[in-house]
C-alpha positions as CSV (number, residue, x, y, z in Angstrom):
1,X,-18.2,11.6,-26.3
2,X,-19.5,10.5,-29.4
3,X,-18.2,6.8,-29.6
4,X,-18.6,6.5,-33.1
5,X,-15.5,9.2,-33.7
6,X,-13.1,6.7,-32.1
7,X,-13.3,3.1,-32.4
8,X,-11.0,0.3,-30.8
9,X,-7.9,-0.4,-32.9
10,X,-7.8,3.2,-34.2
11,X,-4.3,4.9,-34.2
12,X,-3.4,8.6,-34.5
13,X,-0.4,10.5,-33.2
14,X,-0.8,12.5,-29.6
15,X,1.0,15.2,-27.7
16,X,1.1,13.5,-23.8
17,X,0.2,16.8,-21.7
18,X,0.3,15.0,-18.4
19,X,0.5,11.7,-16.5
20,X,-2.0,10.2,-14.1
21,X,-2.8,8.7,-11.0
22,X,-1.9,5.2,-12.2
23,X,1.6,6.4,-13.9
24,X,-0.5,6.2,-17.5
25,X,0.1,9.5,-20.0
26,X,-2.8,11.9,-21.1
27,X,-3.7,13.2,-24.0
28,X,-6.2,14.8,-25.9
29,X,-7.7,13.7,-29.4
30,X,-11.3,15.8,-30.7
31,X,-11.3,17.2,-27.2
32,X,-11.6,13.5,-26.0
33,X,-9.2,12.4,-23.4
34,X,-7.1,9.7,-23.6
35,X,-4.9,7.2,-21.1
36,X,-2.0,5.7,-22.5
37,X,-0.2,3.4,-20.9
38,X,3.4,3.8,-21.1
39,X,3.6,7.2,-22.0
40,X,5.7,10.3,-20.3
41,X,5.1,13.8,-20.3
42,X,6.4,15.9,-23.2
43,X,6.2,13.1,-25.9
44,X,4.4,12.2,-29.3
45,X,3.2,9.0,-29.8
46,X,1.4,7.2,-31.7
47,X,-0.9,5.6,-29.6
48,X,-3.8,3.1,-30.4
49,X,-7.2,2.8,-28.8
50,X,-7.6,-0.1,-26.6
51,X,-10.8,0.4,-24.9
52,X,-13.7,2.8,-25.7
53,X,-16.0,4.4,-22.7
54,X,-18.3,7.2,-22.7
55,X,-16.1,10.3,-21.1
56,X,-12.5,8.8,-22.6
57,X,-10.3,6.0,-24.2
58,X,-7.4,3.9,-23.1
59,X,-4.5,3.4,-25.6
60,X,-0.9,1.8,-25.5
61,X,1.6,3.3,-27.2
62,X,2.4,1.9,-30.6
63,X,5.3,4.2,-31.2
64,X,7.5,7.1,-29.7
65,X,7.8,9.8,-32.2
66,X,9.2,12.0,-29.8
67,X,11.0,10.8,-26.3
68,X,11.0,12.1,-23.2
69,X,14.1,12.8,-21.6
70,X,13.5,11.2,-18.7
71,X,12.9,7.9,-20.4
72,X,15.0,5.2,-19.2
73,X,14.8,1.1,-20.3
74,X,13.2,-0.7,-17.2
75,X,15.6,-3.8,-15.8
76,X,12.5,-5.6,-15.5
77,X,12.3,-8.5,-17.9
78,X,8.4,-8.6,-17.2
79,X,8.0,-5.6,-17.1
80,X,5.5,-4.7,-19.9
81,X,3.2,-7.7,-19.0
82,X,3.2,-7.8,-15.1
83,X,1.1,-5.4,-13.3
84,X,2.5,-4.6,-10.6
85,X,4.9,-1.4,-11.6
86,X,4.3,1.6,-13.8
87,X,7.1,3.5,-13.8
88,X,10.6,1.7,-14.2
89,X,10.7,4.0,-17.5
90,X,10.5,7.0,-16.4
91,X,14.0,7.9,-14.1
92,X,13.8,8.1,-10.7
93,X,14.3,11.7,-9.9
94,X,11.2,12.2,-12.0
95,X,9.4,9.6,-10.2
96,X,9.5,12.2,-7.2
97,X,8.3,15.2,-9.1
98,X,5.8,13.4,-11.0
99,X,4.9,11.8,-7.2
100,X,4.4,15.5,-6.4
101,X,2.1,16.3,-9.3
102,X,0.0,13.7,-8.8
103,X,-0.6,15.5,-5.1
104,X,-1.3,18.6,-6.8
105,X,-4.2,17.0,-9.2
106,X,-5.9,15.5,-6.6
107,X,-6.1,18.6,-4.6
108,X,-7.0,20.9,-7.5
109,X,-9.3,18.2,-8.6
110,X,-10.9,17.4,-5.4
111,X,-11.3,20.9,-3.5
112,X,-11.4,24.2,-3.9
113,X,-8.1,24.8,-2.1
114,X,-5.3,26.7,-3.7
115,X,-2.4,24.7,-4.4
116,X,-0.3,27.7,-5.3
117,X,-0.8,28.8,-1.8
118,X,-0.5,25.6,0.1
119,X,2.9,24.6,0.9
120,X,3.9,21.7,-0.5
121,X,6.9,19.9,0.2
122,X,9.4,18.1,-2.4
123,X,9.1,14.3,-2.5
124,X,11.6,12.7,-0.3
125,X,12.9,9.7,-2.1
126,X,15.1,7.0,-1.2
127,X,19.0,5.8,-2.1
128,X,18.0,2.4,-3.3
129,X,14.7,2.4,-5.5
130,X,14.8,-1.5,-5.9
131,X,14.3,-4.5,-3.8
132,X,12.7,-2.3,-1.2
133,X,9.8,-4.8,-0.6
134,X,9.6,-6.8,2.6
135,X,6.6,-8.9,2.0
136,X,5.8,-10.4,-0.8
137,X,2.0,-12.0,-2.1
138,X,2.0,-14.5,-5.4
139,X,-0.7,-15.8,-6.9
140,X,-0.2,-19.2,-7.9
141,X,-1.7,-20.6,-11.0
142,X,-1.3,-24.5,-13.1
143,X,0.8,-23.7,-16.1
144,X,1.6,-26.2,-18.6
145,X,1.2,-29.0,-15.4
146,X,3.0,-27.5,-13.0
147,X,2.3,-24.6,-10.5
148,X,3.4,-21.1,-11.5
149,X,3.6,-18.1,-9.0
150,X,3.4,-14.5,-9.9
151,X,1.0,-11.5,-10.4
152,X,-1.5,-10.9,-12.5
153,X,-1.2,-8.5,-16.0
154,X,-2.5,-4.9,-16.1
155,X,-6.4,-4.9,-15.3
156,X,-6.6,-9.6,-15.9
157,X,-6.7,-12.2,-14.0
158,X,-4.1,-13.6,-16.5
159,X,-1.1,-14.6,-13.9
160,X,2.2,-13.5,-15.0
161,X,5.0,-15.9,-14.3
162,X,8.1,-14.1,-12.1
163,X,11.2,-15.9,-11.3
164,X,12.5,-12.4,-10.1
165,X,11.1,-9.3,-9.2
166,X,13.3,-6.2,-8.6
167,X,11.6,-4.5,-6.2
168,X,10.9,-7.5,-3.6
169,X,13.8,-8.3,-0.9
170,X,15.7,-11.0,-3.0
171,X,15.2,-12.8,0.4
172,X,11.1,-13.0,-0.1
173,X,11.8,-13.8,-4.0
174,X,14.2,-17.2,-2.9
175,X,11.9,-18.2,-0.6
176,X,8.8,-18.0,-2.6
177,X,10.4,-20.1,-5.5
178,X,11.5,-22.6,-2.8
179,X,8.0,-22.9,-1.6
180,X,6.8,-23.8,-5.3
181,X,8.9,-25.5,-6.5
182,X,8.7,-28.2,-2.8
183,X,4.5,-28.0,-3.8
184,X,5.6,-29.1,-7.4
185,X,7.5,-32.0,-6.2
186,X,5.1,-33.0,-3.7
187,X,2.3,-33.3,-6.5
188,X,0.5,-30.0,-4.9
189,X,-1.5,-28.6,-6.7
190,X,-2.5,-24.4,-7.8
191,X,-6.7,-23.2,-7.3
192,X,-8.1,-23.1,-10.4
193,X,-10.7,-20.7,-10.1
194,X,-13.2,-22.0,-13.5
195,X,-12.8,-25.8,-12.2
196,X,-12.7,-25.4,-8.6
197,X,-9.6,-27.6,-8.1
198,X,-6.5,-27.2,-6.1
199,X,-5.1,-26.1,-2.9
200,X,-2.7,-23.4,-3.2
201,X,-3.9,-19.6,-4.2
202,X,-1.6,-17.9,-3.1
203,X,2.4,-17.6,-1.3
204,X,2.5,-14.8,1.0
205,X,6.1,-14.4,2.6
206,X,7.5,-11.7,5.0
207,X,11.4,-11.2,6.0
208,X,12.6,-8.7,8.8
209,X,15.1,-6.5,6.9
210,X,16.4,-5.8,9.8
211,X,16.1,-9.0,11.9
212,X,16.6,-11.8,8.7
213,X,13.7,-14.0,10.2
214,X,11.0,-15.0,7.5
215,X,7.1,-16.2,8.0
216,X,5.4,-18.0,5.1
217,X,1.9,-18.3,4.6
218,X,0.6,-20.6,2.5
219,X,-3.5,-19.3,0.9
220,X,-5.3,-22.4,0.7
221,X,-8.9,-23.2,-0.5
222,X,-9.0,-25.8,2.8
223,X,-7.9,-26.8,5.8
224,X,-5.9,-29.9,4.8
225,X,-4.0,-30.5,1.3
226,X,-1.5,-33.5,0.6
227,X,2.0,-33.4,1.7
228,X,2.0,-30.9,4.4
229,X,4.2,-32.8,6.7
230,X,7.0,-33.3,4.1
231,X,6.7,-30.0,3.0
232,X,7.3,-28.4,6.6
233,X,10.5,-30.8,7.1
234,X,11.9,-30.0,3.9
235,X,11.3,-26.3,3.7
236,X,12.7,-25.3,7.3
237,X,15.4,-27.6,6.9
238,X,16.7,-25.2,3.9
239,X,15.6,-21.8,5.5
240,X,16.5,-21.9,9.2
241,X,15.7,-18.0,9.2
242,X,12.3,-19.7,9.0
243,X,10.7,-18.8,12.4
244,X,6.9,-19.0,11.0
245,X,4.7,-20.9,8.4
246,X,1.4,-20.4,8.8
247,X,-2.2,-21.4,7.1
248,X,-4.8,-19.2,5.8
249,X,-8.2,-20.8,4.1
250,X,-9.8,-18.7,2.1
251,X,-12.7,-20.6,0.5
252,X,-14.5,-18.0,-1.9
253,X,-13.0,-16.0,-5.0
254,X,-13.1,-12.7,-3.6
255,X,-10.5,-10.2,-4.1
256,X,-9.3,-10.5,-0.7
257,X,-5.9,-12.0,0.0
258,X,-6.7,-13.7,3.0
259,X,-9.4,-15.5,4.4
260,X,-11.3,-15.3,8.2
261,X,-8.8,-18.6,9.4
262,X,-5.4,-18.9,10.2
263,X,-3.7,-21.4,11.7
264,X,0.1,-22.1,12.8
265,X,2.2,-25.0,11.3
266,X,5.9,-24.5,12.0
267,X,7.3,-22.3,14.7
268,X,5.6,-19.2,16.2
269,X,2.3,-17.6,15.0
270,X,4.4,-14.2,14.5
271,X,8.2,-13.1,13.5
272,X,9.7,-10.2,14.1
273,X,11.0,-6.9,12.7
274,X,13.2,-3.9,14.4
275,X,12.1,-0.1,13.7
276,X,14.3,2.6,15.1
277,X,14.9,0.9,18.4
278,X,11.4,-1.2,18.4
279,X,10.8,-4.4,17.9
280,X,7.5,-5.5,16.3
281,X,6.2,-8.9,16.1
282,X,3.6,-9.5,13.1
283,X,0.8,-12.2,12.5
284,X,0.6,-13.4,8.8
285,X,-2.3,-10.3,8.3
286,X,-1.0,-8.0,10.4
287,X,-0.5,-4.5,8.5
288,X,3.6,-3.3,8.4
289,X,4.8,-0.9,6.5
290,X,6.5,-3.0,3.4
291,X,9.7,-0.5,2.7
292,X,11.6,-0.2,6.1
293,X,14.3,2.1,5.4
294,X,11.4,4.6,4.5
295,X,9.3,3.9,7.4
296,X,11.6,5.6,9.4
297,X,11.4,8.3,7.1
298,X,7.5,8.7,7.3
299,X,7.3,7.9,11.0
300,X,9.8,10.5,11.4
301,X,7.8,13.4,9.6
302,X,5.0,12.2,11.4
303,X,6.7,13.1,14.5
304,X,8.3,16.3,13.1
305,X,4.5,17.5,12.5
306,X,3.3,17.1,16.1
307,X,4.2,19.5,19.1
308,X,4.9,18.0,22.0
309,X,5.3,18.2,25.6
310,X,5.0,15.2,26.8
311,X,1.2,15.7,28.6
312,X,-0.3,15.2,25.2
313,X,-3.2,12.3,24.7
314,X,-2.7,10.5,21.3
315,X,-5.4,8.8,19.1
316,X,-3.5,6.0,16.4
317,X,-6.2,5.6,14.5
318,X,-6.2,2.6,11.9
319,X,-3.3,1.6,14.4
320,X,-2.2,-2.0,12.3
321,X,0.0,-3.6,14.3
322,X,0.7,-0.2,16.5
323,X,3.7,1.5,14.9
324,X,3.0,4.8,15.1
325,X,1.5,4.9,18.2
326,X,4.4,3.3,19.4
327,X,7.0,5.1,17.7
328,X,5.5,8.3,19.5
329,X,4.4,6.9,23.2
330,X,7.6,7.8,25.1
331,X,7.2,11.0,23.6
332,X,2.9,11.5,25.1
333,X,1.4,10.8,28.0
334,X,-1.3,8.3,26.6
335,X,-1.8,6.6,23.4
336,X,-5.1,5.1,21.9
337,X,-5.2,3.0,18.9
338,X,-7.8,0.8,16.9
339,X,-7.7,-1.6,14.7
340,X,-10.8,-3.4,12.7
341,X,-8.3,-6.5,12.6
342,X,-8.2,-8.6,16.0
343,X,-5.1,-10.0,15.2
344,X,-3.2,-6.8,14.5
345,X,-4.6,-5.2,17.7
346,X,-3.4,-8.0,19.6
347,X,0.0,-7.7,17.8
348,X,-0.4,-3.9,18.7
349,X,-0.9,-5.1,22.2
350,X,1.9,-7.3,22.3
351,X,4.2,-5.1,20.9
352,X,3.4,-2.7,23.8
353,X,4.6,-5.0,26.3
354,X,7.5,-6.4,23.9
355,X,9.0,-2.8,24.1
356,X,8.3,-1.9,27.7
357,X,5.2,0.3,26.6
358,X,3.2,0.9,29.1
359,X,1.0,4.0,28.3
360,X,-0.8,2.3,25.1
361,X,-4.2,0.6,25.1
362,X,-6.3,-0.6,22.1
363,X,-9.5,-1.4,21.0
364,X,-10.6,-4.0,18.3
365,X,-13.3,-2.2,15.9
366,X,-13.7,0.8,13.3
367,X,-11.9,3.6,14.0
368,X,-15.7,5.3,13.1
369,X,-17.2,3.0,16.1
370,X,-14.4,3.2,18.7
371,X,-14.1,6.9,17.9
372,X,-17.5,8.1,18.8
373,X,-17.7,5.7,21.8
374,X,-14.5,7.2,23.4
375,X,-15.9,10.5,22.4
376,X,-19.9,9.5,23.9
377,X,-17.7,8.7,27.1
378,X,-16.5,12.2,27.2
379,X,-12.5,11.9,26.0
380,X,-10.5,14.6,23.9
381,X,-7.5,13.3,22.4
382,X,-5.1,16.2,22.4
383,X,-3.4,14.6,19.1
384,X,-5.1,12.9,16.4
385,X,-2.9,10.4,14.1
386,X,-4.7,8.9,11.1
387,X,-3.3,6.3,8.7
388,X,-6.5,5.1,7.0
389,X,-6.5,2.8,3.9
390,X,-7.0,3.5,0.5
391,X,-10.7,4.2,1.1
392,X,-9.6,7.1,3.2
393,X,-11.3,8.5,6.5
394,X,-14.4,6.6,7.4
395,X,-17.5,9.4,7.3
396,X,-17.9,8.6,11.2
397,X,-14.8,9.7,12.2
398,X,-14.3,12.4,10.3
399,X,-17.1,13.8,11.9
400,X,-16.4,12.7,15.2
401,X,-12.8,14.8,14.5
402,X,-14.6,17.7,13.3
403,X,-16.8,17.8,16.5
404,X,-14.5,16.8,19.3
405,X,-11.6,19.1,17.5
406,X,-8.2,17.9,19.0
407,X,-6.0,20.7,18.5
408,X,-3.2,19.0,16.5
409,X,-4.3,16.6,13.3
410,X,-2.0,14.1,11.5
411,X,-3.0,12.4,8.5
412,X,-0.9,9.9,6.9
413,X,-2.3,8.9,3.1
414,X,-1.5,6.6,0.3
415,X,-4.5,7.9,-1.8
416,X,-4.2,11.5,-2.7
417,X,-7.8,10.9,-4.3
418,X,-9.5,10.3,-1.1
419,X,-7.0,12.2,1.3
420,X,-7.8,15.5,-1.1
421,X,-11.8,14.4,-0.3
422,X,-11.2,14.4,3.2
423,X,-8.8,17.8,3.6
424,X,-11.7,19.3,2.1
425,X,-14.1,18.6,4.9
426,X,-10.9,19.1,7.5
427,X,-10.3,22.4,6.1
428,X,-13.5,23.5,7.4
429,X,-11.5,23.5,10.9
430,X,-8.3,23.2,10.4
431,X,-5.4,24.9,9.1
432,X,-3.4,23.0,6.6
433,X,0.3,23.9,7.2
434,X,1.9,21.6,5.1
435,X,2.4,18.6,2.7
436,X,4.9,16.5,2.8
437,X,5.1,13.6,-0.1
438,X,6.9,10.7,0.8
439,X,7.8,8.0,-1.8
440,X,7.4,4.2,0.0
441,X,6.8,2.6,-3.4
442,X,9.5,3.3,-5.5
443,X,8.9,2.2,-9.6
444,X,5.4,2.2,-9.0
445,X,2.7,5.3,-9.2
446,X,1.6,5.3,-5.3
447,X,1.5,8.4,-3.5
448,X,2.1,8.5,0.4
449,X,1.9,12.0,2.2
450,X,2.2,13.2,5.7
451,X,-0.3,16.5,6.4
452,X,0.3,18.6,9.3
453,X,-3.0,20.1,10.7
454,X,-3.5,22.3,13.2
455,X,-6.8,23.7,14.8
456,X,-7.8,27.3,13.9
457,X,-9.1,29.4,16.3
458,X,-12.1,31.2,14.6
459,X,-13.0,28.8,11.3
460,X,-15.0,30.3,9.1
461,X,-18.7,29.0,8.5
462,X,-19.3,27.0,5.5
């Protein structure tokens, strides 16, 4: 792209052909493409350039000239500052299709498969799009002398104040202004990140829709900050659903939530949370699924892709705190999960025993490392459940699963990017048989999807 055709500030009126991966729209100007943010398929805009880069710009829209109609006001009062949605304009029900869409570019981006051939499955959405959200992680920042919480704008580190947000449990929401607003009073102060100073980073709070208990964890920069004691009294006295407060210190400015170190103030190091008929307790980094009522959902599907008899041996790989390994152990004769996070493995095992499980085991590593030692010492998982994150499969296990070839493959995604990358190596092997899109972030552009896989019998060579 020739950069000096289209400059920063520059407006001009554009057809939106598409949207993206990130929820933005896409058009084309002098066979340059451009992301607007904002945008829906089917309208005219008039967009103007924000950012300039070799291969394409980034606009906002200045003005609708023609309007979708799915276009719908967001509730959201912060809506067109805060970062953390992209879609509340766009209606729901086209929130699923365009959830599908986004599927279908991956794939036809990513591999050579035929999406018209490949059966992919409508987007099951939910009955209640908003305050979905079961845990909840402010950043908190010094406004104006006092400590703000909130998350940052679209692609800054400038923090956007939220008294409200309409897609957290309103239970997480109370509980995090409560926190403040006690650090506020007890002269606490937020991490300034160009000075050095302060204590708090960030307020990370979890509720059990289903069980009304609530752990807070307070980020710090250090192990001790002014106040704690009175802070403790005064916040449990107001939340007796309180069962957990808990310290993480997180000394550098990486973009990592939490730091190595975590250490109990109040109560019990986890809380806990019913799925189905399981209970799961959870550590303050434990990884839970954040949307419940669609958990069941997905771990449903997961289940409704498998074949079983009940002599099956089941990998969980990327395991968290071991609810899908879980969900399906009555169901298997043996399940194996792993987790790169001691803390969720020992949650995993814990939650094992909590429930009565007795045919789980895991192992604290990679699921690339544990993988290809299980497989070195001669076991083949019948069933093969994956649930990586964003990053996708690790190039270790994939491998491993392409050589030790368990005949049934489930993989779990919330990346279509990187799950597309990895079907394309699976396909070498395996038969896709379906794609089920599932939507566990409702007003925002995330993608999960459940892919049944089965082994063919005579792959072709590649």
């Amino acid at each position: 792209m020739d950069e000096a055709k289209i400059k920063v500030g520059q407006k001009f009126p554009l057809e939106i052909k598409k949207m993206g991966i990130n929820g933005e729209g896409i058009g084309y100007h002098k066979k340059t493409v451009i992301f607007v943010h904002g945008a829906l398929s089917g309208e005219e805009v008039l967009a103007k350039v924000t950012k300039v880069f070799p291969n394409y710009c980034v606009a906002n829209v200045e003005k609708i000239k023609r309007q979708s109609e799915f276009r719908v006001t967001p509730p959201c009062p912060v809506y067109e500052t805060c970062g953390g949605c992209e879609l509340q304009h766009l209606k729901y029900s086209a929130q699923l299709d365009l959830k599908k869409d986004l599927l279908i570019q991956a794939l036809e981006k990513h591999t050579k498969l035929n999406t018209k051939k490949l059966k992919i499955r409508e987007t099951i959405g939910t009955e209640e799009p908003f305050r979905y959200r079961g845990k909840s992680q402010f950043q908190a920042r010094m406004i104006d002398g006092k400590m703000a919480t909130g998350l940052y704008a679209r692609e800054s580190h400038q923090l956007v104040p939220i008294e409200d947000c309409l897609v957290q449990d309103s239970r997480t929401v109370e509980l995090t202004n409560a926190a403040r607003d006690l650090l506020n009073q007890l002269g606490v102060k937020a991490y300034d990140e160009r000075k050095k100073t302060g204590d708090i980073r960030s307020i990370v709070v979890r509720v059990g829709v289903n069980t009304g208990e609530a752990q807070l964890v307070l980020v710090t920069t250090g192990k001790n900050f002014s106040g704690r004691r009175s802070f403790i009294e005064e916040i449990t006295a107001k939340f007796p659903n309180l069962v957990s407060i808990m310290q993480n210190v997180k000394e550098d400015d990486s973009s990592l939530i939490f730091g190595p170190e975590t250490e109990k103030l109040f109560g019990q190091e986890q809380m806990t949370e019913e799925l189905s008929e399981l209970k799961f307790d959870l550590s303050a980094r434990a990884f839970f699924q954040l949307n419940p009522s669609q958990t069941e959902k997905l771990y449903a599907e997961v289940e409704n892709a498998l074949t079983l008899t009940g002599e099956e041996s089941l990998v969980d790989a990327y395991s968290g705190a071991g609810t899908i390994g879980l969900y399906l152990a009555n169901k298997v004769r043996e399940v194996r999960g792993m987790d790169v996070v001691e803390d969720a493995v020992l949650d995993a095992e814990h939650n094992a025993k909590k429930n009565g499980i007795k045919n789980a085991g895991y192992a604290v590593g990679s699921a690339e490392q544990v993988f290809h030692s299980w497989q070195e010492a001669g076991y083949k998982p019948d069933i093969v459940v994956v649930d990586p994150p964003r990053t996708g499969l690790e190039p270790g296990l994939l491998r491993s699963i392409l050589q030790v070839k368990p005949k049934q493959l489930v993989y779990v995604s919330c990346n279509p990017s990187t799950l597309a990358r990895d079907l394309a190596q699976l396909e070498k092997r395996y038969r896709i048989r379906y794609l089920q899109p599932i939507d566990m972030f409702p007003m925002t552009a995330q993608v999960e999807c459940v892919v049944k896989l089965t082994l063919k019998s005579n792959p072709k060579k590649k």
